[in-house]
C-alpha positions in Angstrom: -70.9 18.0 -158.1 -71.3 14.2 -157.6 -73.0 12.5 -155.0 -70.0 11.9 -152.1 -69.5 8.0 -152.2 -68.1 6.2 -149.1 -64.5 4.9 -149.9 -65.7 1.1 -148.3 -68.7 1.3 -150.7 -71.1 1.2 -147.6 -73.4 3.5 -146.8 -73.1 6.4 -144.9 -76.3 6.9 -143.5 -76.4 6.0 -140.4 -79.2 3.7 -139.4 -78.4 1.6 -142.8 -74.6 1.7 -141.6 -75.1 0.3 -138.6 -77.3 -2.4 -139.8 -74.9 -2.7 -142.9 -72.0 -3.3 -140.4 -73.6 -5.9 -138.0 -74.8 -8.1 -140.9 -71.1 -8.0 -142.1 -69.6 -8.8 -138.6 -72.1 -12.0 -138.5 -71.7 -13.0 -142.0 -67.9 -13.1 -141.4 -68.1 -15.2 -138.5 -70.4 -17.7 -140.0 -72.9 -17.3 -137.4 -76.5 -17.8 -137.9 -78.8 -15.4 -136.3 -80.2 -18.2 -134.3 -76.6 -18.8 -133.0 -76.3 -15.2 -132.4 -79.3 -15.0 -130.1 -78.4 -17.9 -128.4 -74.7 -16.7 -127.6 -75.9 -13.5 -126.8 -79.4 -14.6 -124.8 -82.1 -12.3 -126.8 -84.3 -13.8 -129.3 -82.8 -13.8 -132.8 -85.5 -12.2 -134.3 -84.1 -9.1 -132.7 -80.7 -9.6 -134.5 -82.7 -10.2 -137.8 -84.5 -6.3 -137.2 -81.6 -4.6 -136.6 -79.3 -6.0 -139.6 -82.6 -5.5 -141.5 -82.9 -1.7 -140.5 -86.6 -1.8 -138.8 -85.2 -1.7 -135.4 -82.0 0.4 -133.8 -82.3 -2.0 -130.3 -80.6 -0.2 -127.5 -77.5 0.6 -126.1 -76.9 -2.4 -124.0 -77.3 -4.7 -127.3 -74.9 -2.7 -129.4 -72.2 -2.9 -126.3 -72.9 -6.7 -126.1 -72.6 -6.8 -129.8 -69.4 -5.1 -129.8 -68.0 -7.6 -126.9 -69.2 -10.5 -128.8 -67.2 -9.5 -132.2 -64.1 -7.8 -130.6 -65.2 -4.3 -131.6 -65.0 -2.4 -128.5 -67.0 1.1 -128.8 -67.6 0.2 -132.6 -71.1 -1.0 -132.6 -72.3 1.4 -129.9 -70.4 4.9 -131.6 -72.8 4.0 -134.6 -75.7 3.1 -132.9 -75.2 6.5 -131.1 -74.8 7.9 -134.4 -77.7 6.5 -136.0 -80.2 7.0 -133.2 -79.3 11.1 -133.4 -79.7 11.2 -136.8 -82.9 14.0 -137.2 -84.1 11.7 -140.7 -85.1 9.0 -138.2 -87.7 10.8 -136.1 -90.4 10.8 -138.7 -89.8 7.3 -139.9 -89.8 6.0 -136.1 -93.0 7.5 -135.5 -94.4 6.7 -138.9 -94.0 3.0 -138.0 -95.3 4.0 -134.4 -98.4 4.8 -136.4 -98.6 1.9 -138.1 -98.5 -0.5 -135.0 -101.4 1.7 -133.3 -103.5 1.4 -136.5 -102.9 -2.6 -135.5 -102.8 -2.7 -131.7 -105.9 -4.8 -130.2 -104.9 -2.8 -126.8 -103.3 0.7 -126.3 -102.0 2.1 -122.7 -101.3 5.3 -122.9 -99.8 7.9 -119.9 -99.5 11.2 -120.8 -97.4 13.7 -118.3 -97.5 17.3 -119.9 -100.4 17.6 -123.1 -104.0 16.0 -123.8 -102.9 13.0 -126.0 -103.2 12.8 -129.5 -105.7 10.1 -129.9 -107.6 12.3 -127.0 -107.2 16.1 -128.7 -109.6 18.3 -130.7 -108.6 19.7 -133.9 -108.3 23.5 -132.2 -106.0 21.5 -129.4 -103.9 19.9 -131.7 -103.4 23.0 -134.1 -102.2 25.1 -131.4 -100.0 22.5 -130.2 -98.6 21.6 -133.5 -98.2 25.3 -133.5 -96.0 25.6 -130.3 -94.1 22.7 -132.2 -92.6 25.0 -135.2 -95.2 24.3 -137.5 -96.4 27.6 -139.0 -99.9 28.3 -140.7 -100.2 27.1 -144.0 -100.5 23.7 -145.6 -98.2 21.8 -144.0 -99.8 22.7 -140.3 -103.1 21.8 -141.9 -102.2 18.6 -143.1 -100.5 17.6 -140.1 -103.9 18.5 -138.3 -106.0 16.4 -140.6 -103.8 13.8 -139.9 -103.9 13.7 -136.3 -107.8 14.1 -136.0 -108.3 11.2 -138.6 -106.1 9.0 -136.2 -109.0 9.6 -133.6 -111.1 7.2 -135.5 -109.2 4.5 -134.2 -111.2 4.6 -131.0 -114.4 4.4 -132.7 -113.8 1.9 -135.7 -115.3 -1.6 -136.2 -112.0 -2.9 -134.8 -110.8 -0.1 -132.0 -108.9 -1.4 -129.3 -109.2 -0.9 -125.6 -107.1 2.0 -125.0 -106.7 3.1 -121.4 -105.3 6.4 -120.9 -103.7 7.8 -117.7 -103.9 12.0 -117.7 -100.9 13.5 -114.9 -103.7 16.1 -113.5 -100.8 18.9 -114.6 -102.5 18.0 -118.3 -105.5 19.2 -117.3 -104.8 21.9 -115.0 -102.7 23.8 -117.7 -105.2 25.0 -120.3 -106.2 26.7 -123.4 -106.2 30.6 -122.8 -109.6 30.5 -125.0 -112.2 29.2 -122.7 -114.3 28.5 -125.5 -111.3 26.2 -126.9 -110.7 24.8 -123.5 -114.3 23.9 -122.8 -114.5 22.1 -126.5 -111.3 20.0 -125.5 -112.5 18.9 -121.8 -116.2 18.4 -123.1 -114.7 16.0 -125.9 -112.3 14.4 -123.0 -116.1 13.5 -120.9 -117.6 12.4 -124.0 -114.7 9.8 -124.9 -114.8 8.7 -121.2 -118.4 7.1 -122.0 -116.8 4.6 -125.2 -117.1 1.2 -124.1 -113.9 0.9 -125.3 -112.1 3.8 -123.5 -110.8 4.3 -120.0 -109.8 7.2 -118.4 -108.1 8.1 -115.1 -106.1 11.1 -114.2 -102.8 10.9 -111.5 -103.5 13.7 -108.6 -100.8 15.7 -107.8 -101.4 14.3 -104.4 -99.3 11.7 -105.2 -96.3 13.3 -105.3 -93.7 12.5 -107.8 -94.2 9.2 -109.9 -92.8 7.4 -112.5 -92.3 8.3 -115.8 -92.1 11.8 -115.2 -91.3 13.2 -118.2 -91.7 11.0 -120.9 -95.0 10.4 -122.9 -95.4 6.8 -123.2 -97.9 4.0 -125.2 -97.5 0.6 -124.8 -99.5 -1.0 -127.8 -100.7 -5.0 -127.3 -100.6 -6.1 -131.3 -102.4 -9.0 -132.4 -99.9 -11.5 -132.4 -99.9 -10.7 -128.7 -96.5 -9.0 -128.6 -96.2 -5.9 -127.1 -94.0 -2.8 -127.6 -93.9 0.5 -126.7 -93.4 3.8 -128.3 -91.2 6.7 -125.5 -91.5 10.5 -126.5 -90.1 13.6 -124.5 -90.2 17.2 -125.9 -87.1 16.5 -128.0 -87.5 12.7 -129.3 -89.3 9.7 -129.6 -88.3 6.1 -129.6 -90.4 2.7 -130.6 -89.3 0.2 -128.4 -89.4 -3.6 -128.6 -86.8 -5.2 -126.6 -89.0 -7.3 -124.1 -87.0 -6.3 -120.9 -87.5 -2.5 -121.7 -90.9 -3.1 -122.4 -91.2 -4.6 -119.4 -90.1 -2.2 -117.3 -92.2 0.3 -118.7 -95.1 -1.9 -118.7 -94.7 -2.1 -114.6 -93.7 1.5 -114.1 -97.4 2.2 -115.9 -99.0 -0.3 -113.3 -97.5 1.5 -110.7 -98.9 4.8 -111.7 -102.3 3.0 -112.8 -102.7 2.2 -109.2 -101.8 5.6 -107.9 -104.5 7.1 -110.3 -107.8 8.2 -109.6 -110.2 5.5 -110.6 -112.4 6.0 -114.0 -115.8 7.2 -112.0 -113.7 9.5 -109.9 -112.3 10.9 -113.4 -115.4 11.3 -114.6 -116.1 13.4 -112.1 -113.0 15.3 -111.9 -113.4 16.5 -115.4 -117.3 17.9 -115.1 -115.8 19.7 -111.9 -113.1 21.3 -114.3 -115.8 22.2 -116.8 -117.5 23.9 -114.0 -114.9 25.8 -113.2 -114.5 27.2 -116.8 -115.9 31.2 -116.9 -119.3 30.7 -118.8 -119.1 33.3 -121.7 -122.1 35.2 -120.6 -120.0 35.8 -117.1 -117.1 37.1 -118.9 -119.4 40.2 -121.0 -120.9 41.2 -117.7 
């Protein structure tokens, strides 16, 4: 049977749809995407990303979009459409990739699991594991690939990356002590990278921002910064400045709630100390 083809002659994937459908709406009104920004007031370059595909924007910019062409619940029904779409996880977060291969500064607050650039390969494997991935090649590669990412920290050109641990990441371990002792050990060793700063938020704190959402804002070279948003279901790069923003400050806020990096330091050797020493566990 032949491939279905849309009756309009437009895609009908989603994410090229929607960017399909605002370049048509701007082209029709003889606007510039300088024009555009400035009727609008965000910076055009945004427009030119999302008719260009690299960037979905947000909800707020496809319901302004939609006000600014007439199209009420048009623009934002296939921007809903197009960020669901289960084909745009991998090539989000392969871009997200990309940009942290680049960043000159990474800030990273983890509120559940030992972050990637932070794991060991047993750590990643068995969380890869709890992901779907089964044993066999794919799991394997996917491992490889997350441990070569590690050498970010330690190339000629690694960025300062701070990293802020919710204690509940470290309280919740590996059943295998062995495993667990290999991950924290690593975590101490990092800690001493001129490069690298660690602190971990007490649970004294009480409940803080960002909850439940894994987040790393990445400072690129041309001094912009964006940030990339992951819960247990889906991850987002984001680079409107005000959302940016507003993550960037709800990190401060929980950077100056956290446990400084000497008292970190210490927190972890504690937690090594508390792991059963093998020759304990055969007597």
């Amino acid at each position: 049977m032949p491939p279905r083809t849309a009756v309009t002659g437009r895609s009908q994937e989603p994410r090229r749809r929607f960017a399909e459908e605002l370049r048509l709406l701007r082209t029709q009104r003889g606007e510039s995407l300088r024009q555009l920004g400035t009727a609008l007031g965000w910076d055009a370059s945004l427009f030119g990303k999302l008719e260009s595909g690299q960037t979905l924007g947000s909800p707020e910019v496809a319901e302004a979009l939609d006000q600014h062409y007439g199209t009420p619940g048009l623009l934002l029904t296939l921007w809903e459409l197009a960020a669901a779409d289960p084909t745009q996880f991998k090539e989000r977060y392969r871009r997200f990739m990309t940009l942290e291969a680049e960043a000159t500064g990474i800030q990273q607050y983890s509120p559940a699991v030992v972050p990637g650039l932070l794991q060991t390969e047993t750590y990643a494997r068995r969380l890869l594991c709890l992901g779907g991935l089964s044993p066999g090649a794919q799991l394997d590669q996917q491992v490889d690939a997350r441990m070569n990412r590690r050498e970010i920290l330690t190339g000629a050109t690694a960025p300062q990356f701070r990293a802020i641990l919710d204690e509940a990441v470290l309280r919740r371990a590996l059943l295998d002590d062995a495993e667990w002792t290999e991950q924290l050990d690593h975590l101490d060793k990092v800690t001493r990278l001129p490069n690298v700063t660690l602190q971990v938020l007490p649970f004294s704190v009480g409940l803080r921002e960002l909850p439940n959402t894994d987040t790393a804002l990445l400072r690129l070279p041309e001094g912009k910064t964006v940030a990339w948003v992951e819960t247990g279901y889906d991850g987002q790069l984001v680079a409107e400045i005000s959302r940016v923003e507003r993550l960037q400050f709800s990190y401060d806020r929980l950077r100056d709630y956290a446990l400084s990096p000497r008292e970190t330091a210490a927190f972890i050797q504690h937690l090594l100390e508390e792991v059963p020493c093998p020759s304990a566990d055969s007597t």
